[in-house]
C-alpha positions as CSV (number, residue, x, y, z in Angstrom):
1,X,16.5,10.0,2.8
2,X,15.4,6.2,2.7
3,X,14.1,4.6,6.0
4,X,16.7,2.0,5.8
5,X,19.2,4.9,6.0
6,X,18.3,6.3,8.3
7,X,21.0,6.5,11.4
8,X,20.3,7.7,15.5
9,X,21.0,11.1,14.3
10,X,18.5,11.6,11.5
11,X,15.7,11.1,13.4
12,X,16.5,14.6,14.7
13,X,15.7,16.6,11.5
14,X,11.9,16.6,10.1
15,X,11.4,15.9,6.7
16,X,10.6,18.1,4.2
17,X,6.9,18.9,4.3
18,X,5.9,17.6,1.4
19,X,7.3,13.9,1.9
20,X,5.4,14.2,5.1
21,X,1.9,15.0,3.3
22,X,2.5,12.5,1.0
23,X,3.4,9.4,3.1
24,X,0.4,10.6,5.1
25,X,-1.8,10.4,2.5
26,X,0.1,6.7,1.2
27,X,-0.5,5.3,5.1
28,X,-4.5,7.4,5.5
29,X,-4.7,4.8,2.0
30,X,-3.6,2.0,3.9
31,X,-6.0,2.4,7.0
32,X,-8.7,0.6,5.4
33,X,-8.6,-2.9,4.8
34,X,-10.2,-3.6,1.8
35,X,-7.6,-1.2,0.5
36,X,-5.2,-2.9,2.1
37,X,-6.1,-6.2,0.9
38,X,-6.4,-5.1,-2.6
39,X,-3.1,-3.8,-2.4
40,X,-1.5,-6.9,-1.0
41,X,-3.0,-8.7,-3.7
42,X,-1.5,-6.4,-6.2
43,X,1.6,-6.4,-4.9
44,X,2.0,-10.3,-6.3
45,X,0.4,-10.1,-9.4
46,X,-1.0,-7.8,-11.5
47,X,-4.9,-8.3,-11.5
48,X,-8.8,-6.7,-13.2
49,X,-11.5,-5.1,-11.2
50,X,-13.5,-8.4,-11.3
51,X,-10.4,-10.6,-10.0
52,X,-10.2,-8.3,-7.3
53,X,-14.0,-8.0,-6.5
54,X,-14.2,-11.6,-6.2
55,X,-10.5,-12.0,-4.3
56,X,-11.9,-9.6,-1.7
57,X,-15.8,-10.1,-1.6
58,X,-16.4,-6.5,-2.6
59,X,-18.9,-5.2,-5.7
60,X,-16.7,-3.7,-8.2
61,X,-17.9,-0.5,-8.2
62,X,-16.5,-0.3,-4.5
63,X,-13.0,-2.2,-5.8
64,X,-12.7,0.7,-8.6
65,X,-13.4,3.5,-6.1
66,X,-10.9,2.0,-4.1
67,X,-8.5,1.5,-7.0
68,X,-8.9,5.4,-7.9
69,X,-7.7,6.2,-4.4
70,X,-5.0,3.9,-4.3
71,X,-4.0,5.6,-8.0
72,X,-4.3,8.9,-6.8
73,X,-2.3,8.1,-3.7
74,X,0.8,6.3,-5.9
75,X,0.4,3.3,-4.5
76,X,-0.7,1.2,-7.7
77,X,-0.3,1.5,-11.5
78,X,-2.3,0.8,-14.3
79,X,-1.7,-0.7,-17.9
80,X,-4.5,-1.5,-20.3
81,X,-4.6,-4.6,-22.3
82,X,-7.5,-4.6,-25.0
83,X,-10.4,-3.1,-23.3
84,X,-9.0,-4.7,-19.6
85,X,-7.5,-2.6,-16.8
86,X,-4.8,-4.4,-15.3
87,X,-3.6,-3.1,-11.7
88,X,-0.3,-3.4,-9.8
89,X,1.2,-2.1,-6.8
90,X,3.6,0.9,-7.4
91,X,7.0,-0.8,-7.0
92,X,8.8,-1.9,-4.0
93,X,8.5,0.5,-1.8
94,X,5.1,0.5,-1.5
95,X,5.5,-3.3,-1.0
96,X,7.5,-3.2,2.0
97,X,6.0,-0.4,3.3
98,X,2.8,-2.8,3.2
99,X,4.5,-5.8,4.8
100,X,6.5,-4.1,7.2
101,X,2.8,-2.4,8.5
102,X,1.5,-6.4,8.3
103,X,4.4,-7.4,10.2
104,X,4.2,-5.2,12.8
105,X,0.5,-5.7,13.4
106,X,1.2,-10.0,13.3
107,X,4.1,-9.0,16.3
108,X,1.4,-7.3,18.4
109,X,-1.3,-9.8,18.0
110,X,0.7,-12.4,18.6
111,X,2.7,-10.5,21.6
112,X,5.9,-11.1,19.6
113,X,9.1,-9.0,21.0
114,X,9.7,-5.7,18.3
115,X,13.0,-5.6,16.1
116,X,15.7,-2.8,16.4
């Protein structure tokens, strides 16, 4: 079941429980914001602990804590190139699932009307 699938009469029928545990855990990821902003800046390119440190005026050792969550959540990959880390988010689904949370809160701050 995809949530752009998902008619009137779905919404009636719980998912199974481990889809629930996991997109709780993918959304507890997202509920802090240097997470979040790390993962909005990997979701357009892939970047290095330092990039990111200095992107989101953070020490790295907090960015690669961070980074280990975010990994252990599925929400970002990781490739090595030479002795580099480079990190990007985990496909498109966790991409929209970040802009559709980063839409929603720019509607309620700035009192816009919600979509159907």
């Amino acid at each position: 079941m995809y949530a752009h699938d998902v008619s009137g009469g779905q919404w009636h029928t719980l998912p199974p429980p481990d889809q629930i545990d996991v997109a709780t855990t993918a959304l507890r990821m997202l509920a802090e914001p240097t997470r979040m902003r790390i993962l909005w800046l990997l979701s357009g390119s892939e970047h290095d602990v330092a990039s990111l440190a200095e992107a989101v005026l953070v020490a790295r050792p907090v960015v690669s804590q961070h980074l280990a969550k975010l990994k252990l959540a599925g929400l970002v990959s990781v490739r090595r190139d030479g002795r580099r880390s480079l990190y990007s988010a985990r496909g498109g689904h966790v991409r929209r699932l970040l802009a559709e949370a980063l839409n929603a809160a720019e509607h309620h701050v700035l009192g816009l009307p919600d979509h159907d």
